[in-house]
C-alpha positions in Angstrom: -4.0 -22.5 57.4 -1.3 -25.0 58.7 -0.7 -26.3 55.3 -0.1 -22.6 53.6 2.1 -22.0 56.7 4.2 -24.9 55.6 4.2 -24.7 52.1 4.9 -20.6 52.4 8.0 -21.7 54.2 9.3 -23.6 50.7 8.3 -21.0 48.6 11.9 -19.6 48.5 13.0 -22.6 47.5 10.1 -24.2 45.1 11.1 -20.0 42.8 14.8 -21.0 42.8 13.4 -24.7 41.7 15.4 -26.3 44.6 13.3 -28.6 46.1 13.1 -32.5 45.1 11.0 -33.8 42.7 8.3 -34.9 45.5 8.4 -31.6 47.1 8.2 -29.4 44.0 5.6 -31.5 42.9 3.6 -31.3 46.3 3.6 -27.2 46.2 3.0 -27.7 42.4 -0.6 -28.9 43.7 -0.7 -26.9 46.4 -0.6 -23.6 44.2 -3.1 -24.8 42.1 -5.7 -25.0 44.5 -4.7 -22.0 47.0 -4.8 -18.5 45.1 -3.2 -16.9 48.4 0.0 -18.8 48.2 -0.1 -18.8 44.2 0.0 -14.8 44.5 2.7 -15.0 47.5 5.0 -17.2 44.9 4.4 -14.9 42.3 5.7 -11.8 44.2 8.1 -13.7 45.0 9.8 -14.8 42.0 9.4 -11.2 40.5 11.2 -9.6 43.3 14.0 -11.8 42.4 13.9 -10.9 38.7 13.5 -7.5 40.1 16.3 -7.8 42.0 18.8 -10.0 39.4 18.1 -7.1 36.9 19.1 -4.1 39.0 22.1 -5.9 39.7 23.3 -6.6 36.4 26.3 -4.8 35.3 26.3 -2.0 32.3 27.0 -3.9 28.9 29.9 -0.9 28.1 31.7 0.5 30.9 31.7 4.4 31.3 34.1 6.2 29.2 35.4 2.9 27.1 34.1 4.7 24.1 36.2 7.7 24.9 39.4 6.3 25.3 38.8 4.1 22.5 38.6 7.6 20.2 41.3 8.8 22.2 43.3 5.8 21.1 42.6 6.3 17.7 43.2 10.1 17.7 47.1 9.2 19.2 47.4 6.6 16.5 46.3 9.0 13.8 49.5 11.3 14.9 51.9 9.0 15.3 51.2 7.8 12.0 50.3 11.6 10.1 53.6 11.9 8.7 53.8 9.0 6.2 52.5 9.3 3.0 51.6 6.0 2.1 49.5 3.7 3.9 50.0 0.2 3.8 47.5 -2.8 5.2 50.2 -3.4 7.9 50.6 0.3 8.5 46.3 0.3 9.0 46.4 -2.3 11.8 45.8 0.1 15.0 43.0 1.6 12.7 41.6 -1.2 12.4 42.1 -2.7 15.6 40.6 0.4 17.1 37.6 0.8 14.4 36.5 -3.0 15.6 36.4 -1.8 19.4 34.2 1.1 18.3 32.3 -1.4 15.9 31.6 -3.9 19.3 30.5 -0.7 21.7 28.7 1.1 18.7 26.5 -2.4 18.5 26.0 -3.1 21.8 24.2 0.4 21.8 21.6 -1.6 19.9 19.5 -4.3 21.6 18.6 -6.1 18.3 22.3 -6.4 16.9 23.2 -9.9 15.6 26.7 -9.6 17.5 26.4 -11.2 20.8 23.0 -12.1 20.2 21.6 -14.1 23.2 22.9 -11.7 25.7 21.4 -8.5 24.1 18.2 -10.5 23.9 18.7 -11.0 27.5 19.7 -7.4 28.3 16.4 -6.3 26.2 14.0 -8.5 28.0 15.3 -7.7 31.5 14.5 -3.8 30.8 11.3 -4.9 29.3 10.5 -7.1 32.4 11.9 -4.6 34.8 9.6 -2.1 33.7 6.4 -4.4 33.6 7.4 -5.5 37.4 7.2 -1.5 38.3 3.7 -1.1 37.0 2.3 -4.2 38.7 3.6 -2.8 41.8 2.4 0.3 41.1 5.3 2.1 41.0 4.8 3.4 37.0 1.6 4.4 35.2 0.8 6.1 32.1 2.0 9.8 31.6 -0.4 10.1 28.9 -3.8 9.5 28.0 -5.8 8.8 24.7 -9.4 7.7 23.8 -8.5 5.1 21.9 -5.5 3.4 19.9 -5.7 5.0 17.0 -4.9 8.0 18.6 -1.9 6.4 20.8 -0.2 4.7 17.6 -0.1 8.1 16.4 1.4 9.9 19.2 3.7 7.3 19.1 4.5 7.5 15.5 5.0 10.8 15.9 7.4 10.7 18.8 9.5 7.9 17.7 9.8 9.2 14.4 8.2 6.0 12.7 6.3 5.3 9.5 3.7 2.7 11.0 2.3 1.5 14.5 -0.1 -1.0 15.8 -1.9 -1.2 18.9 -4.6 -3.5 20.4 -7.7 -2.3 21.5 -9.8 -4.5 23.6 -12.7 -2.4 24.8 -11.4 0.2 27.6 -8.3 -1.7 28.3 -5.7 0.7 26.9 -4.7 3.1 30.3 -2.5 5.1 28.7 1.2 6.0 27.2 4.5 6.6 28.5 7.8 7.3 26.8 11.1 5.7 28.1 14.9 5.5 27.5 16.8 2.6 26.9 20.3 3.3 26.1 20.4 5.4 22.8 16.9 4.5 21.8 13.6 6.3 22.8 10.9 4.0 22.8 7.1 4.0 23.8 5.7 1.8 27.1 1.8 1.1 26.7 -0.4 0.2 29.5 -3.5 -2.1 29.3 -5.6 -3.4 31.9 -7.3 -6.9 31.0 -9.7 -7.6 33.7 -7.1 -7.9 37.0 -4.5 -8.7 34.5 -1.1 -5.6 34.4 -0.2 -5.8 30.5 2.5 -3.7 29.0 3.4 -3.2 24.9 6.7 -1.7 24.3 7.1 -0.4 20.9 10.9 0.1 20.0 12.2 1.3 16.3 12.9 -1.7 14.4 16.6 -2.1 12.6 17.4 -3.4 9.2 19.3 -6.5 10.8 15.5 -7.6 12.8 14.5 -10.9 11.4 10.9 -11.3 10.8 8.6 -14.0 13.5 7.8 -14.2 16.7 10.5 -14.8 19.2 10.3 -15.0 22.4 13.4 -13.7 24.1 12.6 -14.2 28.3 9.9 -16.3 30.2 10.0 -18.0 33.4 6.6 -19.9 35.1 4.4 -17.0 35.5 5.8 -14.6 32.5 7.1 -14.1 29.4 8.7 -11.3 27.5 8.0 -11.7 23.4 9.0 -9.8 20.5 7.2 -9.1 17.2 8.5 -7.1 14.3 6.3 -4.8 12.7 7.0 -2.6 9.7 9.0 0.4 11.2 8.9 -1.0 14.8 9.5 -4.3 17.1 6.4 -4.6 19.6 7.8 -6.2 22.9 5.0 -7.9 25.0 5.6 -8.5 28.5 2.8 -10.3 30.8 2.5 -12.6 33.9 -0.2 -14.4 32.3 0.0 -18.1 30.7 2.6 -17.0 28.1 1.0 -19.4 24.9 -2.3 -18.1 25.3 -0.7 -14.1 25.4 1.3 -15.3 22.7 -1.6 -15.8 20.3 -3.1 -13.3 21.3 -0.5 -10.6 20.7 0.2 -12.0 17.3 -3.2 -11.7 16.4 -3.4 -7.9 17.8 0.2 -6.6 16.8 1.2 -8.9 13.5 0.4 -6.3 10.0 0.4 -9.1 8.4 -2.7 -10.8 10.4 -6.0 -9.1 11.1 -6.2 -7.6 14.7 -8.8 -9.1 17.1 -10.2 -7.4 19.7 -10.3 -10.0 22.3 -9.7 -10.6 25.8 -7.2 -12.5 27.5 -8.8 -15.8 28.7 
């Protein structure tokens, strides 16, 4: 008891990985052999995702796009009159039409502009929305019998030729449908022994790259993406993130055969 009062105390720290290499080392073992303070630094660290993602600042500020057509409409009638266009006379076009271009991209998380940060951006809504149903603060909204079933609601709703889903023996909870930014995408809830797992299936664009990438983790998650035929499967978890990757490759690649096993 005196040595988890002691180690709880560097927790803080050990999460933000500011403690020397002796220290991080020593609650390194600790964790390992006390499951109460492993748990306590887990919460931990995923309030403070929690709390770094609420407080990250919208990509495109509110009513950019606006003015930007409202720019564009003034341009247009200051230049109406002439008859003949010119490529110097097109410059506030196309000045303007490459502002639209950058917001009209950033309304898609996969875009190759700005790629790192929109992988970013994608993974924290991903993550965010894991952390709620591990609290229990989100569950499925609706209910199936089995995943052939889901895939289809799915399909159906997302208007999408082709969907995937795992299904371990009465793990899949349930379905929910969610909005992130212009896109409608599907949230699917599993249950692996004491294990929160969440699938979200987002419409894939031409520009998605085939493989699996792996666009967030951290020591106790990770946050992949898998491109399907119509869709990209995102796949967040807190467990061991190589062993979740296998697995979800194995349950969500077309081009492999699905396995039906547990994680562990």
């Amino acid at each position: 008891m005196d040595d988890c009062i002691r180690f709880k105390d560097k927790l803080h720290e050990w999460v933000d990985g500011e403690l020397v290499d002796g220290d991080a080392d020593e609650v390194d073992l600790h964790l390992t052999l006390c499951p109460d303070c492993a748990d306590t630094a887990r919460a931990i660290e995923h309030m403070k995702l929690l709390v770094q993602a609420k407080a990250r600042p919208a990509r495109v500020p509110q009513g950019l796009q606006e003015k930007v057509r409202q720019a564009i409409t003034i341009e247009s009638s200051r230049q109406s009159y002439r008859r003949r266009w010119t490529g110097r006379k097109m410059i506030p076009f196309a000045t303007a039409a490459a502002i639209l271009l950058v917001i009209f991209s950033s309304l898609n998380p996969f875009s190759t502009s700005q790629h790192s940060e929109l992988q970013a951006s994608v993974g924290e809504f991903v993550f965010d929305s894991h952390l709620r149903s591990i609290h229990g603060d989100d569950g499925p909204r609706w209910f199936f019998e089995g995943a052939e079933s889901a895939a289809a609601r799915i399909s159906s709703e997302l208007t999408v030729s082709s969907v995937n889903l795992p299904n371990p023996e009465g793990s899949l909870r349930g379905v929910s449908f969610l909005q992130m930014g212009d896109l409608r995408i599907a949230k699917v809830f599993y249950q692996l022994g004491s294990e929160c797992l969440s699938i979200f299936v987002i419409p894939r664009g031409p520009e998605v790259q085939d493989g699996c990438l792996c666009i967030k983790k951290g020591r106790n998650f990770a946050v992949y993406c898998v491109p399907g035929e119509s869709v990209c499967y995102l796949f967040a978890t807190t467990q061991d993130a190589k062993q979740c990757q296998d697995w979800f490759r194995s349950c969500c690649c077309e081009d492999e055969t699905p396995a039906e096993k547990p994680l562990g």
